[in-house]
C-alpha positions as CSV (number, residue, x, y, z in Angstrom):
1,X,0.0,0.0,0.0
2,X,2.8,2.7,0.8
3,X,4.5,2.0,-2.0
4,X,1.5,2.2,-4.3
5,X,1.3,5.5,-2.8
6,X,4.5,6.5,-3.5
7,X,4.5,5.9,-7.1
8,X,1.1,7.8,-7.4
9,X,2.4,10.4,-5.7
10,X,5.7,10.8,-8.1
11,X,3.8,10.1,-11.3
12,X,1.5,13.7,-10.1
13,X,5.0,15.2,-9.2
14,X,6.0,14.6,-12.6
15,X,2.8,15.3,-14.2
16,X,3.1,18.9,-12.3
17,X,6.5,19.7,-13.7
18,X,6.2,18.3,-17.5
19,X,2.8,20.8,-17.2
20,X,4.8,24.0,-16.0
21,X,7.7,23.0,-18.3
22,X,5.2,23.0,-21.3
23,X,3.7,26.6,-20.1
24,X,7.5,27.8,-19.9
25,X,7.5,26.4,-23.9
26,X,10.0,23.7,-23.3
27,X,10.6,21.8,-26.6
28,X,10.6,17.6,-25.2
29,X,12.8,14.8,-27.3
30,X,15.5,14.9,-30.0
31,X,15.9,18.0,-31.3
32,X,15.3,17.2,-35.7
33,X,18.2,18.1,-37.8
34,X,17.6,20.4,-40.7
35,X,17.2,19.6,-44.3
36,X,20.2,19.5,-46.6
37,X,19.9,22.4,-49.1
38,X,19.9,20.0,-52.0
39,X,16.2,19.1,-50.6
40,X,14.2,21.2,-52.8
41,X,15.7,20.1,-56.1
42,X,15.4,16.1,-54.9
43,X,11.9,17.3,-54.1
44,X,10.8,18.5,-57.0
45,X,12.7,15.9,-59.2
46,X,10.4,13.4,-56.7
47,X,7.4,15.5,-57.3
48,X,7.7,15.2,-61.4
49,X,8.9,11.7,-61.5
50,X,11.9,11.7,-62.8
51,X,13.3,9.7,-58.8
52,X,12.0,7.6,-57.0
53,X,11.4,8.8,-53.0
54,X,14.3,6.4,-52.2
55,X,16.4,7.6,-55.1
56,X,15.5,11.4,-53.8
57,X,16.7,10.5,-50.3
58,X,19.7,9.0,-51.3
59,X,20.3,11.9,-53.5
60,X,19.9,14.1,-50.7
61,X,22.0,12.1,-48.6
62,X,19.1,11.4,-45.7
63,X,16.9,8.3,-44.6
64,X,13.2,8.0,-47.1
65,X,11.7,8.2,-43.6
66,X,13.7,11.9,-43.5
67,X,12.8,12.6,-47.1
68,X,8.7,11.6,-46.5
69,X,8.9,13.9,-43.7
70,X,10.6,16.8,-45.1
71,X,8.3,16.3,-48.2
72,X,5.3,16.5,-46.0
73,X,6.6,19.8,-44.4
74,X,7.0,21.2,-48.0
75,X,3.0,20.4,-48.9
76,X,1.7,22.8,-45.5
């Protein structure tokens, strides 16, 4: 029973700080790497299909999971 206790009471001391450290506008996880500047052109060359997606990511020297993510920012 105490120690049931315990953990409840630490998971609501965590849930207290991860809140104010979201209204301070603390980022949480892995900070994403930019897109190489060659994006654009693989992008477009992806988009008309002259390159396959994984073509276009190698090009661009990133993962296709990079590439479909990137290309997903470039649509919004």
């Amino acid at each position: 029973m105490a120690e049931q206790s315990r953990r409840e009471e630490r998971r609501q001391k965590q849930a207290e700080g991860i809140a104010r450290a979201k209204a301070r506008g603390t980022r949480f996880g892995v900070a994403r790497k930019p897109l190489p500047d060659s994006f654009p052109a693989c992008y477009e060359a992806w988009r008309a299909g002259d390159m396959t997606a994984t073509q276009a990511a190698a090009a661009c020297g990133i993962s296709r999971t990079a590439f479909y993510r990137g290309a997903d920012k470039m649509r919004h």
